[in-house]
C-alpha positions in Angstrom: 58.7 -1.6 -74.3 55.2 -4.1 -73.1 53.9 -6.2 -75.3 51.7 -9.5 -74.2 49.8 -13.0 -75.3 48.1 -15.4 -74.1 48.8 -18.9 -73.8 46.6 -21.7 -73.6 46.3 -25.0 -72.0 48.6 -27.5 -73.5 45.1 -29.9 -73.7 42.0 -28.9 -73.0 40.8 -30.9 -69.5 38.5 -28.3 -68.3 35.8 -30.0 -69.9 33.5 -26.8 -69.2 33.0 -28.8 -65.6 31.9 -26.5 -62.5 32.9 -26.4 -59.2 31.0 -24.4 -56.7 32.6 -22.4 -54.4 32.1 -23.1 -50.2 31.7 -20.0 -48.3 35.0 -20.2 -47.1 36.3 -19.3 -50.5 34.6 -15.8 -50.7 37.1 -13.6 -50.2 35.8 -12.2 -53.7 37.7 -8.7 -53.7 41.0 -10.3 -52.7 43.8 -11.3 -54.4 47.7 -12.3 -53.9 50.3 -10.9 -55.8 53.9 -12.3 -55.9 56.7 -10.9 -57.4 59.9 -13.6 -57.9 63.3 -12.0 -59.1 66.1 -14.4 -61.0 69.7 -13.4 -61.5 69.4 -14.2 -65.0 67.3 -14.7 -68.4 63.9 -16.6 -68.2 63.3 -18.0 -71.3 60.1 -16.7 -72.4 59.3 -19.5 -75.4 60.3 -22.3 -72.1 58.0 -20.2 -70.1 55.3 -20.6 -72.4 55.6 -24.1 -72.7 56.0 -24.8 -69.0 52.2 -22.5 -68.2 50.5 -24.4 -71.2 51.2 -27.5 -69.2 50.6 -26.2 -66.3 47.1 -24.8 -67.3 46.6 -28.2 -68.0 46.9 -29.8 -64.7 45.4 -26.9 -63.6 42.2 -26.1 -65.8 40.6 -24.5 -62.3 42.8 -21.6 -63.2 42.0 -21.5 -66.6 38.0 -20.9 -65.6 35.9 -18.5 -65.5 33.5 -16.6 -62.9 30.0 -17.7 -62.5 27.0 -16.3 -60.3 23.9 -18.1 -60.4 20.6 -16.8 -58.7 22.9 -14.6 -56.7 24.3 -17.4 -54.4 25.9 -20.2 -56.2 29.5 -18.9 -56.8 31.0 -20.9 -59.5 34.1 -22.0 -61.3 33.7 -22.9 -64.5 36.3 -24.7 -66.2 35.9 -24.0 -69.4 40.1 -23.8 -70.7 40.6 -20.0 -71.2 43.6 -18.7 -72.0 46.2 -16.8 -69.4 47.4 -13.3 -70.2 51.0 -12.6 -69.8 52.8 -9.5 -69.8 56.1 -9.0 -70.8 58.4 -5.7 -70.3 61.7 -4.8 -71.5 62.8 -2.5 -68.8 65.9 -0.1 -69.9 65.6 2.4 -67.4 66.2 0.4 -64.2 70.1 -0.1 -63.2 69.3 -3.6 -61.3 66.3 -4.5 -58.9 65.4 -1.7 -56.6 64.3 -3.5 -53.7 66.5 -4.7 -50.4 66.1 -8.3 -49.6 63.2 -8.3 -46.9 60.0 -10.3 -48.8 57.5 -7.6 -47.0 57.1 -4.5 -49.0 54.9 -2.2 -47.7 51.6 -0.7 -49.4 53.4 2.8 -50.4 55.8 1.3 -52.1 55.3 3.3 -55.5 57.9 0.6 -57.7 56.4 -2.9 -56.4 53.4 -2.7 -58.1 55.1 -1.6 -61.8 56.2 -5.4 -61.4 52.4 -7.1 -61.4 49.7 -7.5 -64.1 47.1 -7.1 -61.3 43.6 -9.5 -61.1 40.9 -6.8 -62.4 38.8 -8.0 -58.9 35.8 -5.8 -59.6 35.5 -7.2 -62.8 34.8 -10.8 -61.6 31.3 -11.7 -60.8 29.5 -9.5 -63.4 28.2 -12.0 -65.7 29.4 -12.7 -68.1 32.7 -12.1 -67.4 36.0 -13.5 -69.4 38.8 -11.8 -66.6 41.6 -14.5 -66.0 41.8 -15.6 -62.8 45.7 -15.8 -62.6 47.8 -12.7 -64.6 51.5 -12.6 -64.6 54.0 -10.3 -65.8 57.7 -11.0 -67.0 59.6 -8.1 -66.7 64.0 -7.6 -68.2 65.9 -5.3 -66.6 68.4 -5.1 -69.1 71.4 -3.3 -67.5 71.4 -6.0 -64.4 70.1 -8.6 -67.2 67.7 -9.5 -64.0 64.6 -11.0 -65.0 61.3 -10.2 -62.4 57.7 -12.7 -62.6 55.3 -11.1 -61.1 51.9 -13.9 -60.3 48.5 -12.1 -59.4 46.3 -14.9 -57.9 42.6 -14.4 -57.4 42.0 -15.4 -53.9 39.1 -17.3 -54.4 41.0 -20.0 -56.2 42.3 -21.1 -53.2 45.1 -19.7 -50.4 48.5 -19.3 -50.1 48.9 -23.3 -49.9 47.1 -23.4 -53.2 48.9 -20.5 -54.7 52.4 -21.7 -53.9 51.4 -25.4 -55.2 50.6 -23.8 -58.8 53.5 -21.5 -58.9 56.1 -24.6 -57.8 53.9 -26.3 -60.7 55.2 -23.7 -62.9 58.4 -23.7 -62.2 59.0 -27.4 -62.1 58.1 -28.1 -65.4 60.1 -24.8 -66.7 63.0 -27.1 -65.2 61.4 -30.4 -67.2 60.4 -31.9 -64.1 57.3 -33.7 -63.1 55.2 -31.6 -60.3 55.2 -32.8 -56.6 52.5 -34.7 -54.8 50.1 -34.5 -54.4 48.2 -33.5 -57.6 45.4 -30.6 -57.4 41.9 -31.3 -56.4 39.6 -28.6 -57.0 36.2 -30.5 -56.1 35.8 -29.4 -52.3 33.1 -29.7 -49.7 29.8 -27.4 -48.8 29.0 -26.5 -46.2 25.1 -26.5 -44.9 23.6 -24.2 -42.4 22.4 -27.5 -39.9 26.2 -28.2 -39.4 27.0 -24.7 -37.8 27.5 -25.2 -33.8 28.7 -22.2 -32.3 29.7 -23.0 -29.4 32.3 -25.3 -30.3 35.0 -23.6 -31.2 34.4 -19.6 -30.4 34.1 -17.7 -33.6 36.8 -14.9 -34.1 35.0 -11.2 -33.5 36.1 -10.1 -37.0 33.3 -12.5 -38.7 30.8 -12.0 -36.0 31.0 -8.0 -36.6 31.1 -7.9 -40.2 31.5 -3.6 -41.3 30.2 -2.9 -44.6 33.2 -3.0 -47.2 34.1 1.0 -47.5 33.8 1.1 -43.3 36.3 -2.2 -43.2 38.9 -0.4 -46.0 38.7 3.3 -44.2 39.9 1.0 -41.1 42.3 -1.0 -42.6 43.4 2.2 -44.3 44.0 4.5 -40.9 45.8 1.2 -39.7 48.4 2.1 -41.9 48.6 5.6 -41.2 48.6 5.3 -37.4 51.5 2.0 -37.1 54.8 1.5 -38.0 55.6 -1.6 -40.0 58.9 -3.2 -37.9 60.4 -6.0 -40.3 62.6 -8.2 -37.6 65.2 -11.0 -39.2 66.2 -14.3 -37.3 68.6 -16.8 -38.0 68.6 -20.3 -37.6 70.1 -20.6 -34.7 68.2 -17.8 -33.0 65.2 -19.6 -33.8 66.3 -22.6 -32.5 67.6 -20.8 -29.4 63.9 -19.6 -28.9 62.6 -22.5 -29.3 64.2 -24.3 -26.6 63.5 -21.4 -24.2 59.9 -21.9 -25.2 59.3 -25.9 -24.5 62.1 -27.4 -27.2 59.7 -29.7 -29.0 56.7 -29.8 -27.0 56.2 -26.7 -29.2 57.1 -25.1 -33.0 59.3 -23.0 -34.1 56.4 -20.8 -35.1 55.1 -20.9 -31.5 58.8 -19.7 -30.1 58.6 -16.6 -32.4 55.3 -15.6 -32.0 55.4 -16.2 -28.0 59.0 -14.0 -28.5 57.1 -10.9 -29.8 54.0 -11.3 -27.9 56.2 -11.3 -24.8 58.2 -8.3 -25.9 55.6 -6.5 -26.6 54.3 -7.3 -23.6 57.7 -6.2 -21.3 58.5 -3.3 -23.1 55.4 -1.7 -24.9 52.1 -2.4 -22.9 53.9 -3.0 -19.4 51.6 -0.8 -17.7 48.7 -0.3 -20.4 45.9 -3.4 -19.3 43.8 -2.1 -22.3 46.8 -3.1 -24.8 48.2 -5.9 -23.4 48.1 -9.3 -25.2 46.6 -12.1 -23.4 45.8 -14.3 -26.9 46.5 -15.1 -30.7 44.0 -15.5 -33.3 45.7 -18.0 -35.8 45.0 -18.7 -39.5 45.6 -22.7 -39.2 45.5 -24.4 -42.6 43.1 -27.5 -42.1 44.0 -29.5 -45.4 45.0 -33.1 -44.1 42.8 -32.8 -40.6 40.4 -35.1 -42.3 40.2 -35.7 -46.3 36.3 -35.1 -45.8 36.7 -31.9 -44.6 39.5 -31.1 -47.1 42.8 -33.4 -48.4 45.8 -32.8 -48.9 46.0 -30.6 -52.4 42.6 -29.2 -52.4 42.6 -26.3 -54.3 40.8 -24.1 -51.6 40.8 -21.7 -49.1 41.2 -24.6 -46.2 42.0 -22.0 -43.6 40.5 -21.3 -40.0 41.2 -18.4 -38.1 41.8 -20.1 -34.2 41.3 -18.2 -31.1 43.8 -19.4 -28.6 43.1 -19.8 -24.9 44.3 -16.5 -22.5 48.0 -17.1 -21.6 47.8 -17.8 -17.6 51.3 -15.6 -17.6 51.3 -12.9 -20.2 55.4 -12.5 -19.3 56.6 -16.3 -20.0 57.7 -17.2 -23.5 57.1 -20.8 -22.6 53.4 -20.3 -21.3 52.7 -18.1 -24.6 54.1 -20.9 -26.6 52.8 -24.2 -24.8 48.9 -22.0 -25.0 49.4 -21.4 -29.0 50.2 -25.0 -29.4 47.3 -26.6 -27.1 44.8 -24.4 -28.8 45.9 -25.5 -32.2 45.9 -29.1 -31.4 42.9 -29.1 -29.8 40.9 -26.9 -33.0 42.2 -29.5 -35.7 39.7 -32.7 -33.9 38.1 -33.2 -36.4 34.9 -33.0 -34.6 35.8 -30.0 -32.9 37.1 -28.4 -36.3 33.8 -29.3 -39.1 30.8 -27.3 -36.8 33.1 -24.5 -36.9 34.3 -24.2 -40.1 30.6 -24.9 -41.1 29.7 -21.5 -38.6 32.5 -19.4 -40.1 31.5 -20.5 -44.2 27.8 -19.6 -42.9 28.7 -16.4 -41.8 31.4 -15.5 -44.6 28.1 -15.5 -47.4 25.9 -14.1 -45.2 28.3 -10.7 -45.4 28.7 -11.4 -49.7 25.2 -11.5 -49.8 25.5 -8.3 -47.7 28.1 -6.8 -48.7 29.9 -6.3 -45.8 33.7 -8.0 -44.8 35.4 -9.1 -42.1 35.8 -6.3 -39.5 39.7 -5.5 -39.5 39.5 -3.4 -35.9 41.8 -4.6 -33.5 40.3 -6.7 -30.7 41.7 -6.0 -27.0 43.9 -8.2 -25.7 44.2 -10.1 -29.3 47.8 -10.2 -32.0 47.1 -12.2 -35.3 49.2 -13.9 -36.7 49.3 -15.2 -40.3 52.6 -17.4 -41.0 54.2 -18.5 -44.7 57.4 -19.6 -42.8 56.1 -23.9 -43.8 56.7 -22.0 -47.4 59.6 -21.6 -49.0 58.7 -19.6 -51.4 62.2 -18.3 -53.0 63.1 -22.2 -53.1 59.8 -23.5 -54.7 59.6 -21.2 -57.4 63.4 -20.8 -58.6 62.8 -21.7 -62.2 66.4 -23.9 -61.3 68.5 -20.3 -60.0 68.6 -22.5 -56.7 69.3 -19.6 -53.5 69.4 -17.0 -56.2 65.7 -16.3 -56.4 64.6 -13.6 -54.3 60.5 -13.2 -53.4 58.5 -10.6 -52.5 55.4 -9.7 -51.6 52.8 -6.9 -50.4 51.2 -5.7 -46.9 52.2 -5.9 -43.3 49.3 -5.3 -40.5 48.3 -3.3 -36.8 49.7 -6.3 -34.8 49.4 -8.9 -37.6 52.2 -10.9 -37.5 53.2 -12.4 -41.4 56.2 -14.8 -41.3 58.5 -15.9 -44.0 61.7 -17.4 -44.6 64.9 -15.5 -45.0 65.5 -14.0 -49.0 69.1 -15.2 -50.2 71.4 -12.3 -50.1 73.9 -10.9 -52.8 77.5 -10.1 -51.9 79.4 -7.3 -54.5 80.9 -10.0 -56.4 79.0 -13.3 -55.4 75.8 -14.5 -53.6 76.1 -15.7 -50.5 75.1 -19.0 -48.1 71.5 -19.1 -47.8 70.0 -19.4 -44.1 67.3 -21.6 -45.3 65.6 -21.8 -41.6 65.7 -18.3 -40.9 62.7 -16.2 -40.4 61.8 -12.7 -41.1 58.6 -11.6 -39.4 56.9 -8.1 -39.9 54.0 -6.5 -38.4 53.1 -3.1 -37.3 52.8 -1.5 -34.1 52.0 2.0 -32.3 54.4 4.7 -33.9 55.7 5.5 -30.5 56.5 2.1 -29.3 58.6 1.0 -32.6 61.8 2.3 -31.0 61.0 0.3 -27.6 60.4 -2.7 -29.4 63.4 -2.6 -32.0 65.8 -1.8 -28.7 64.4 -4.8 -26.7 64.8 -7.1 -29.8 68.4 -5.6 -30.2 69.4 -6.3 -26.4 68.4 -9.8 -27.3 69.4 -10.5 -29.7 72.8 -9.4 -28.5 72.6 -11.4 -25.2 71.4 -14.2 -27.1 68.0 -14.4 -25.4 69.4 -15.7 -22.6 67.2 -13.0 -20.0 64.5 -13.3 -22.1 61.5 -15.2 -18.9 61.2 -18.3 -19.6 
């Protein structure tokens, strides 16, 4: 049985103002959808209340899509209401998924879960579309309740979209909502702040691909890689770490220096076509510089870094310390506001255009794109504290995506919580996922310890 409604800010603060869009925010086809499952009821009148307030903190969400003179892209805050969905599903014996928050793009069951953003529906004037859609669905025989939150991506990234969401779910519980509060109005770039030579622009904006040439790519991606979804604890983290430089670098660095050097040993040994010499990093700029963006902008305040080459390819400590030192050195300020001006240039150039960032693997180059400073499971609980499980879609052709560890259900009883693990997915060649997975396994066993330093 479905059945929805809409609910409505609590009060109105929109106040039908506008906020323009920068270039970095034009990812107008994109979306993120989250799916959040709770051992028990959410209580759909509490729920109502708690979005109604939360619209009105948030009346950015609330908006609507405006394009003037086919360039100014526009938010207008005007206090729409938010559709939600609710399901009464009888059919289902208890969630269907396994605990790893990467489901993959086949999945046939994931997406029953979302009330997906209507994207192409957005920027044809006038349009009424909600910008945020969620879905409450009951599986009755488990008495399981499952919120799935479609986020148009142009509101802002996954910073912004876990800020809203933890919003939510804090005043579900009756609490007031962290710090800092949301600021939508954000900075524009202009064309005479672009240098490109400061910080070297990634290949993927510099050789846009119309949109259908970009999807066919991303699309044979999928076809031609495995997805490999690895889980660390804690303490292997922590082991890695020290291997890699203790706290001269990040846990992020040790794992993404770990695969990159596995890879490496055991996968493109002998290939010097394939083997990985640098990362290109999406580094989240907010707090760099409040007049490039502050704390709690509502944006997309993200940069994709290119790292230096690693001077050895086969030391996790070299890997690491090369992540870091290109990361510090991209978030000066002065270094950081020419380049981000270049990259906003070049992201409406390909709107106006039509064309996105080219998704074709670079030689030599692994992405990575890491949630692991989110914990998304704990932020969003709705009060079921290590008893909310999250999930979410896509893994990539070496694109590393890094989250923390989904509390795990015993038979009878839910179990310690390794709040600081990790579980990072990617995909790789089909006939290397075996290498890889053994090499992890050996490791893992042997507890690193002839892993090269």
């Amino acid at each position: 049985m479905t059945s929805s409604f809409l609910v409505s800010p609590s009060t109105p603060t929109g106040n039908n103002r506008r906020i323009e869009l920068a270039g970095m925010d034009l990812m107008i086809l994109a979306r993120i959808d989250n799916v959040f499952v709770y051992p028990s009821e959410i209580k759909i009148d509490q729920l109502k209340e708690a979005l109604s307030r939360t619209l009105s903190l948030w009346p950015f969400v609330a908006g609507r899509i405006v394009l003037e003179n086919d360039q100014h892209y526009i938010i207008e805050m005007c206090d729409n209401p938010i559709s939600v969905t609710l399901v009464v599903n009888n059919d289902l014996k208890e969630w269907p998924l396994d605990s790893n928050v990467i489901v993959e793009l086949d999945n046939k069951l994931f997406p029953t879960f979302i009330d997906e953003v209507q994207v192409t529906k957005l920027f044809n004037n006038p349009s009424d579309e909600p910008l945020v859609r969620l879905k409450l669905t009951h599986i009755v025989q488990s008495d399981e309740w499952v919120l799935g939150i479609s986020w148009y991506h142009p509101l802002g990234d996954a910073a912004a979209c876990v800020h809203f969401s933890n919003t939510l779910s804090r005043f579900y519980q009756q609490m007031e909502p962290t710090q800092p509060l949301p600021l939508f109005e954000r900075r524009l770039w202009r064309e005479d702040e672009a240098h490109q030579s400061v910080l070297p622009v990634p290949q993927q904006f510099r050789d846009a691909q119309p949109t259908e040439v970009a999807l066919e790519t991303s699309s044979a991606h999928q076809l031609n890689y495995e997805p490999l979804n690895l889980h660390f604890s804690s303490k292997q983290l922590a082991t890695l770490r020290t291997l890699a430089g203790g706290n001269s670098v990040t846990t992020q660095d040790a794992l993404t220096a770990y695969i990159i050097l596995t890879l490496n040993t055991y996968c493109y040994t002998n290939n010097d076509q394939r083997r990985i010499l640098h990362t290109v990093t999406i580094v989240n700029f907010r707090g760099v510089s409040d007049f490039i963006a502050p704390q709690g902008e509502v944006s997309n305040a993200l940069f994709m870094m290119l790292s230096d080459d690693f001077d050895d390819p086969y030391s996790l400590s070299t890997i690491a310390k090369t992540i870091r030192r290109s990361i510090i050195q991209s978030r000066d300020s002065k270094v950081l506001e020419p380049g981000i001006a270049t990259v906003d240039g070049l992201m409406r150039k390909n709107v106006r255009n039509n064309k996105s960032p080219n998704p074709r693997l670079v030689p030599h180059e692994f992405a990575v794109n890491s949630n692991f400073r989110y914990d998304w499971a704990d932020l969003v609980d709705f009060g079921y504290t290590d008893k909310c499980r999250f999930y979410t879609a896509w893994s990539g052709a070496l694109y590393l995506r890094v989250f923390r560890l989904n509390p795990e259900k015993g038979e009878k009883k839910w179990l310690p919580r390794d709040r600081d693990g990790a579980e990072a997915s990617f995909r790789v060649e089909k006939d290397l996922k075996e290498k890889f997975i053994n090499a992890w396994k050996r490791d893992i066993n042997e507890n690193f310890q002839n892993v090269k330093k």
